[in-house]
Backbone as CSV, one residue per row, in Angstrom:
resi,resn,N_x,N_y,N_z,CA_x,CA_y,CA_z,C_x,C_y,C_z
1,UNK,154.039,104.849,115.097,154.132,104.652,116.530,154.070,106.003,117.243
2,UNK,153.117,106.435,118.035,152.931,106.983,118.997,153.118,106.529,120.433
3,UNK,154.383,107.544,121.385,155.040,107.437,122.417,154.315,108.957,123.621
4,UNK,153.608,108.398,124.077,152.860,109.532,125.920,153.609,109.564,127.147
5,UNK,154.488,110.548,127.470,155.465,110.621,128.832,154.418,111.456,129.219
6,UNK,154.332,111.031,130.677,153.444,111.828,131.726,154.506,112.483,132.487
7,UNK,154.235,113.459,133.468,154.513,113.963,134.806,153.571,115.017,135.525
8,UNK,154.215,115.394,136.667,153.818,116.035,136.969,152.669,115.445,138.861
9,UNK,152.688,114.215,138.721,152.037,113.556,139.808,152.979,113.710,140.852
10,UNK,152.576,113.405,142.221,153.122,113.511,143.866,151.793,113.173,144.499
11,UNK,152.370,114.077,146.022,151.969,113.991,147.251,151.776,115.511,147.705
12,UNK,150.059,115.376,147.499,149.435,116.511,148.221,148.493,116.480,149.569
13,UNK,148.359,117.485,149.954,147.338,117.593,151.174,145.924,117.749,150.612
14,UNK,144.869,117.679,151.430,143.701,118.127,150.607,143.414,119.339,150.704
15,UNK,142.915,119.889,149.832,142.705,121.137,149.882,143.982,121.956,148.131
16,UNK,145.158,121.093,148.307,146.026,121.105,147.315,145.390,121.475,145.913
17,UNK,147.019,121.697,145.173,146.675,121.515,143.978,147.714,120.954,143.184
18,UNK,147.673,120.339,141.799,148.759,119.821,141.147,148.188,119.999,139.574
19,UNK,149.008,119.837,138.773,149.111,120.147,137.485,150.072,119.021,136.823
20,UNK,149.296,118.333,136.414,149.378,116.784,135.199,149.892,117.543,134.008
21,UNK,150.964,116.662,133.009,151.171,117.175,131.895,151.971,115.735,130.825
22,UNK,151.125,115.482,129.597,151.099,114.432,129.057,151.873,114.906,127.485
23,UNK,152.850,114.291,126.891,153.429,115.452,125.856,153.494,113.931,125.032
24,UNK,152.577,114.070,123.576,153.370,113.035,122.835,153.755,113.385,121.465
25,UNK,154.381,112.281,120.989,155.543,111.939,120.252,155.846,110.951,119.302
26,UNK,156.411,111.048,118.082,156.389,110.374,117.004,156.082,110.663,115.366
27,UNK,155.371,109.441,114.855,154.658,109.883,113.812,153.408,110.226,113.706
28,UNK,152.915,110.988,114.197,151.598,111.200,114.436,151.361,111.895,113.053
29,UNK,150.013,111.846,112.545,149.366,112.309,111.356,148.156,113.006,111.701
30,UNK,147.220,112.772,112.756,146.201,113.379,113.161,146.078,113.383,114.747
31,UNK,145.374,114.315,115.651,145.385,113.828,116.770,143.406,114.518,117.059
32,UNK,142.682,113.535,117.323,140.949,114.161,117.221,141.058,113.590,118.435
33,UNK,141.669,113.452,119.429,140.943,113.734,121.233,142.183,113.208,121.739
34,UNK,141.926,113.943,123.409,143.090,113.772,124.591,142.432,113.624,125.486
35,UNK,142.593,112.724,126.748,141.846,113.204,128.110,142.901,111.950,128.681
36,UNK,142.212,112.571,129.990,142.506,111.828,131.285,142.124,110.823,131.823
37,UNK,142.260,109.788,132.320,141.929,108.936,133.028,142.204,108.328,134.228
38,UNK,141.557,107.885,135.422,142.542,107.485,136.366,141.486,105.985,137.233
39,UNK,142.458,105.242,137.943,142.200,103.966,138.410,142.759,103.878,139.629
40,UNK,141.812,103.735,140.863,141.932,103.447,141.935,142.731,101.702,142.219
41,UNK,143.113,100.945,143.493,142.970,100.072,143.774,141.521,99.527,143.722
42,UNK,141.349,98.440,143.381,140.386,97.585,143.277,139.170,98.151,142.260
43,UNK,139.139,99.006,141.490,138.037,100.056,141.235,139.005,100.085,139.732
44,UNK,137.651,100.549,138.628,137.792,100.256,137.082,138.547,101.434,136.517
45,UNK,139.498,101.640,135.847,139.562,102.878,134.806,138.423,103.660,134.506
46,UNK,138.530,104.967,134.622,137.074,106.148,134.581,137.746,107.116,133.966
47,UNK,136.920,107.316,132.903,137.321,109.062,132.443,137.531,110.320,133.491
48,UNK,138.139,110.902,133.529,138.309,111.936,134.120,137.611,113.647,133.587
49,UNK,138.249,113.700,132.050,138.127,114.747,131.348,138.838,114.588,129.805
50,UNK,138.484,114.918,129.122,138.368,114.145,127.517,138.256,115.938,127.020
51,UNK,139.394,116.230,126.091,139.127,117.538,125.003,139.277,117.226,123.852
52,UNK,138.273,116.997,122.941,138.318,116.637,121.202,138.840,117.658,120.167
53,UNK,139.251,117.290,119.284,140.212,118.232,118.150,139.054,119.760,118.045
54,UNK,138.226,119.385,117.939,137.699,121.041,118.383,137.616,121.947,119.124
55,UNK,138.148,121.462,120.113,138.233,122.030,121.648,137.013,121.941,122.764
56,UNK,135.996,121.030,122.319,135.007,120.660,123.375,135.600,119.751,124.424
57,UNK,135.381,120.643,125.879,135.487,119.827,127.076,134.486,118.605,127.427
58,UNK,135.082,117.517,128.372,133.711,116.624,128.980,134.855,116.410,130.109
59,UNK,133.656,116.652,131.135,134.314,116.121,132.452,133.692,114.879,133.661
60,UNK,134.317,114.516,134.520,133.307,113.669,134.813,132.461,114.132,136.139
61,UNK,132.023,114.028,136.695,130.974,114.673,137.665,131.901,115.284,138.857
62,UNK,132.218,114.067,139.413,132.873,113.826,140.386,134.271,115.285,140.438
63,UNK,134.823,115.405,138.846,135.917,116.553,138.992,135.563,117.985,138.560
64,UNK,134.186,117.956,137.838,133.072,119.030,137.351,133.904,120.703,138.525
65,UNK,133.790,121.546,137.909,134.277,122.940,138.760,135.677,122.426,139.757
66,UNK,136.352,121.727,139.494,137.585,121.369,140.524,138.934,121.414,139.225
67,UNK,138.606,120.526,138.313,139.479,120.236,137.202,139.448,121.291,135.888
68,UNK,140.554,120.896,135.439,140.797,121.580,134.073,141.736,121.378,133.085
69,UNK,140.747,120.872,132.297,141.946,120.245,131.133,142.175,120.895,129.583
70,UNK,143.329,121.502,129.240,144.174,122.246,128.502,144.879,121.457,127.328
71,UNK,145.150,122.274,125.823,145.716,121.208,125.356,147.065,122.520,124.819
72,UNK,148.011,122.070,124.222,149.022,122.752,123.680,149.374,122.364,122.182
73,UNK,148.726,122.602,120.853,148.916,122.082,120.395,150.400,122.047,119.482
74,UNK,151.339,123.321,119.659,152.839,123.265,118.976,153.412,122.147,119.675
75,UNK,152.856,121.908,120.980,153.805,120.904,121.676,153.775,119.339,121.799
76,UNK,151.813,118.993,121.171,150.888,118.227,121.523,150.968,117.246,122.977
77,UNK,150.733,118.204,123.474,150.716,118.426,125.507,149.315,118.829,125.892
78,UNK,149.153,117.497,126.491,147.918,117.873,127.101,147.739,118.200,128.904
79,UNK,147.171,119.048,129.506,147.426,119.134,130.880,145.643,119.141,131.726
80,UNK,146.480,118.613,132.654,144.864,118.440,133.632,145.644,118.580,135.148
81,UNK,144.652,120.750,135.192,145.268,121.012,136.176,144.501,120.442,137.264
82,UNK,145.000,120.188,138.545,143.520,119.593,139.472,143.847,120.880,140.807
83,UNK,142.593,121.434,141.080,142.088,122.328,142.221,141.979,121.299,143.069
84,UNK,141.690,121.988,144.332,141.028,121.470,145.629,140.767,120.106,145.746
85,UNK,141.857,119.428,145.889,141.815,117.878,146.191,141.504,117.410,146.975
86,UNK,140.952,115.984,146.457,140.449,115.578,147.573,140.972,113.905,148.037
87,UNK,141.010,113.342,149.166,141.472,112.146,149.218,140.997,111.289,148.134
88,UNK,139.403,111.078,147.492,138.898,110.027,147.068,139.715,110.399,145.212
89,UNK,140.495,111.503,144.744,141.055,111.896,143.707,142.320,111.018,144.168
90,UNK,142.476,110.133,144.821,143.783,109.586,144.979,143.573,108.123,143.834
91,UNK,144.624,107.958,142.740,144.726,107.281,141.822,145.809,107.515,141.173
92,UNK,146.220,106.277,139.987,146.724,106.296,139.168,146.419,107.074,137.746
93,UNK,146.653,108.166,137.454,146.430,108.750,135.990,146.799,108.822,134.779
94,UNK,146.382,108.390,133.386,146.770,108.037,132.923,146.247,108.761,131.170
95,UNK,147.085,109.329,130.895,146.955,109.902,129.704,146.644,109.171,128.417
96,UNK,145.231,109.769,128.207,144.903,108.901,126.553,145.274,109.956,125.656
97,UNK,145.480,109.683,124.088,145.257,110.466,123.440,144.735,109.101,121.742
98,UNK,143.902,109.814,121.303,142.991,109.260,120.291,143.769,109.832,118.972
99,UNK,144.331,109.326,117.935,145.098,109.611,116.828,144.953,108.399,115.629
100,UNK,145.833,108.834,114.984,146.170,108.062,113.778,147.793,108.465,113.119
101,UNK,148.791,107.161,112.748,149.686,107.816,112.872,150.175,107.810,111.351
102,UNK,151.527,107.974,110.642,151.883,107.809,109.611,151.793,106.024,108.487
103,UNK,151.947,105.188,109.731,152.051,103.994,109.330,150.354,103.280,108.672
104,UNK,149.448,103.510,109.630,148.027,102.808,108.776,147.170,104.097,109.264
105,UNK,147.660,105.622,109.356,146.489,106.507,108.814,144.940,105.938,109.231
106,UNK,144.985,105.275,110.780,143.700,105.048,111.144,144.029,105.250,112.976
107,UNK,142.882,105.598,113.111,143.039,106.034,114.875,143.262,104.899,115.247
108,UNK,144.054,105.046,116.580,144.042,104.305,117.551,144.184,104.121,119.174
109,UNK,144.032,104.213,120.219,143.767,104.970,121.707,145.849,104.373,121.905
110,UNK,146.261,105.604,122.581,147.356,105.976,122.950,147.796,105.883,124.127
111,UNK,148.240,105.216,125.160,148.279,105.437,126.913,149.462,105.618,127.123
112,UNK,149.497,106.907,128.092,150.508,107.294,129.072,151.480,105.801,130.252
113,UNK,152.512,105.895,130.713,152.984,105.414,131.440,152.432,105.113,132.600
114,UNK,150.841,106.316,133.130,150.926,106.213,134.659,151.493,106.880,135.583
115,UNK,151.009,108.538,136.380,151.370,108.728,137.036,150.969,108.663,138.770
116,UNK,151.157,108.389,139.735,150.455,108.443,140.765,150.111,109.488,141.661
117,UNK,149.054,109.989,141.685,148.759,111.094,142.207,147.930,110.637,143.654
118,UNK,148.673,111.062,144.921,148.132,110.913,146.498,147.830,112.013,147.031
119,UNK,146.399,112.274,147.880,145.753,113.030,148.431,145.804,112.375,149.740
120,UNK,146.980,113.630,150.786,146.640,112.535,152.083,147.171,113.900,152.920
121,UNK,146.388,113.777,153.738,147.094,114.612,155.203,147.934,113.889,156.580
């Protein structure tokens, strides 16, 4: 069993900045990718930014030169700092991480609690 506490979400202006931070926990045995995700009202879950056990970034267009996502691995903490916000970055975010744990030694996708992050003046 693998356990993802988020923080780090609020209430910014645009132009802001904030810094996401996803730390998990358990029996973990391998961990081959982390990223972000976030979900508007009415509108689907979308990748945000995804870093694989090698350290290759993918971001998604929309956060391309604004975002930045970091991993820690003594801590296995992943962070997605966000630059220059903007209202339409207003969502729910939600930390994946891709593993396999002690019990069946086969991956399986991991989700955060959910934090809410608002862009509003």
């Amino acid at each position: 069993q693998v356990q993802l506490v988020e923080s780090g979400g609020g209430l910014v202006h645009p132009g802001g900045s904030l810094t996401l931070s996803c730390a998990a926990s358990g029996s973990i045995f391998s961990i081959y990718a982390m990223g972000w995700y976030r979900q508007a009202p009415g509108k689907q879950r979308d990748m945000v930014a995804r870093i694989t056990g090698s350290g290759s970034t993918t971001y998604a267009d929309s956060v391309k030169g604004r975002f930045t996502i970091s991993r820690d691995n003594a801590t296995n903490t992943v962070y997605l700092q966000m630059n220059t916000l903007k209202p339409e970055d207003t969502a729910v975010y939600y930390c994946n991480v891709h593993a396999s744990d002690y019990v069946s030694l086969l991956p399986h996708d991991y989700w955060g609690q959910g934090t809410q992050v608002t862009v509003s003046s």
